[in-house]
C-alpha positions, 0 to 999 in steps of 0.5 A: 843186652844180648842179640837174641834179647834184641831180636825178642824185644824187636818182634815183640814191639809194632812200628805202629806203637811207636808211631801212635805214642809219637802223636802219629794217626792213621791215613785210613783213605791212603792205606791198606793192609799191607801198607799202613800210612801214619800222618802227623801234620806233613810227615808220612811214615808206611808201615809195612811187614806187617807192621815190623818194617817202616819207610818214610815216602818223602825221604830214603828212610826205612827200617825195623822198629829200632831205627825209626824210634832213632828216626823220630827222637834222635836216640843212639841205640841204647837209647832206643832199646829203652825206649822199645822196652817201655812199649812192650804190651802196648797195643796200637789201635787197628784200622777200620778196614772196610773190606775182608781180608783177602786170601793171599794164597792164589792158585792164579798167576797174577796174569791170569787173575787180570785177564779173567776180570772183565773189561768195563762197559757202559753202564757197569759197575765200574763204569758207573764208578769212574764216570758217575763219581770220578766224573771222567769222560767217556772218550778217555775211559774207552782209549784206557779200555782200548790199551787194556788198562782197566778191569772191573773190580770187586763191589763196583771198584776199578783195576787199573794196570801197571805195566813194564816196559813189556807191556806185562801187567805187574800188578794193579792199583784197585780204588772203589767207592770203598776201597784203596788198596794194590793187587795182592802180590803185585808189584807197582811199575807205571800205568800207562795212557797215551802214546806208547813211543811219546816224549812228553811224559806226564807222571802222577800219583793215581791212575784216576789223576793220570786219567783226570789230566788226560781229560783236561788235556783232550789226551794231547798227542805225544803224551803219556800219562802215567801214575806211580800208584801212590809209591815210589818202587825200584821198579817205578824209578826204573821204568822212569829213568827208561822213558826220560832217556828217550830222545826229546823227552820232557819228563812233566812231574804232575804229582799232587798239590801237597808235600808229598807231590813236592817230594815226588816232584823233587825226585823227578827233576833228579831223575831228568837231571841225571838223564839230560832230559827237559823237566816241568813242574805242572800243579793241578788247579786244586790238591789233585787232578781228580778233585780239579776236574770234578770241579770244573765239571760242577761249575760248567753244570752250573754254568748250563742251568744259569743260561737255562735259568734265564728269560728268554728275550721278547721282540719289542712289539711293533707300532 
């Protein structure tokens, strides 16, 4: 086959067919559109370029549609152009998106479009949010609104800021009642929370668990919170690699209690490894920090209407 019969056969065939052929379903609640996450059992596979590239969040595997069909099945390339070939017309199912689509073409910078959101306040949209439904306390809410890290987001959702080493926003993580997604052209970093110069650094895959965690932990002094955003970016491991060479550090892999916490966790005790610095595996009591502090706040409500529940105690009488 001649290369400009490859390249046809290439832009005419999605990652997103081989990966539903292959038994792969899409993770709707950890997806958006630029970035489509396939599940089958414990193996993850992104979709991104609009479904022409792929990368695996687990491992340092990435490509067009060619070598992940080489990726799952083992086939040399001739193999592989057959195995394309047979998908040709074949039309994955589209996700549900819950949201239209945006317009990705800005006449705002990205700092711009973050400094004209408002800042929440008690009672907001995105307040209600992050306090009703995520159940985080206010203490910890307002010192994030202290740091500039939040902003009110479309339809009651929370922008939270990823930041360099600057303190420049370079993107956002955007989670709402209905949406999951990363600002349009942004690109993810660290978010941050807490101590700006801090050695213990506290690493997760959320900006609502990096918050979680700060709650459970009364935002303990000389810690910072961080979230990847869910990925692990050039410009995340970098910003890691920065913040593990301080003197001192402890670099604390608080990452999800699942496979892919395991991974990011791996990748962290590589990177203290490398710098010299201590490193902690810290697990959340359930699969995340969110889930664990929600968690505790219904057992401590449960706790406070079983001693309101109860009889109050008569003096025996007298005589």
């Amino acid at each position: 086959m001649e290369k400009k019969e490859v390249e046809e056969l290439k832009s005419r065939v999605f990652c997103a067919a081989v990966l539903e052929k292959a038994g792969y379903t899409v993770d709707l609640k950890e997806s958006t559109r630029r970035a489509v996450k396939y599940r089958r059992g414990d193996d993850i596979v992104i979709v991104i370029h609009d479904g022409k590239g792929w990368f695996d969040p687990l491992s340092d595997a990435k490509g067009d549609v060619f070598s992940l069909i080489r990726n799952l099945h083992g086939f040399d390339f001739t193999e592989a152009l057959a195995c394309a070939a047979e998908l040709v017309g074949f039309t994955p199912v589209e996700p549900a998106w819950t949201r239209p689509a945006r317009d990705r073409e800005r006449d705002t910078s990205l700092a711009e479009r973050w400094q004209i959101r408002r800042k929440p306040w008690r009672g907001s949209a995105t307040w209600r949010y992050l306090a009703g439904e995520r159940c985080l306390p206010e203490s910890v809410l307002q010192a994030a609104i202290r740091q500039d890290r939040l902003r009110e987001g479309p339809y009651g959702s929370m922008w939270a800021a990823h930041v360099d080493d600057d303190g420049a926003v370079t993107g956002w993580e955007e989670r709402g009642p209905d949406w999951r997604g990363f600002s349009t052209g942004g690109a993810k970093a660290l978010f941050r929370l807490g101590t700006p110069d801090a050695v213990r650094l506290c690493v997760t895959e959320a900006a609502i668990d990096a918050m979680s965690l700060a709650s459970f932990e009364g935002l303990r002094e000389g810690s910072l919170y961080l979230s990847t955003g869910g990925g692990w970016s050039p410009s995340t491991e970098t910003a890691v690699r920065v913040l593990a060479a301080r003197a001192d550090a402890q670099l604390v892999a608080a990452t999800d209690d699942n496979p892919q916490g395991e991974a990011f966790a791996d990748r962290l005790r590589e990177i203290a490894q490398v710098v010299g610095c201590d490193w902690v595996r810290l697990k959340p009591p359930a699969e995340d920090w969110n889930d664990a502090w929600r968690a505790k706040g219904v057992e401590e409500r449960k706790r406070r209407e079983g001693r309101s529940g109860l009889p109050h105690a008569r003096r025996p009488r007298q005589g």
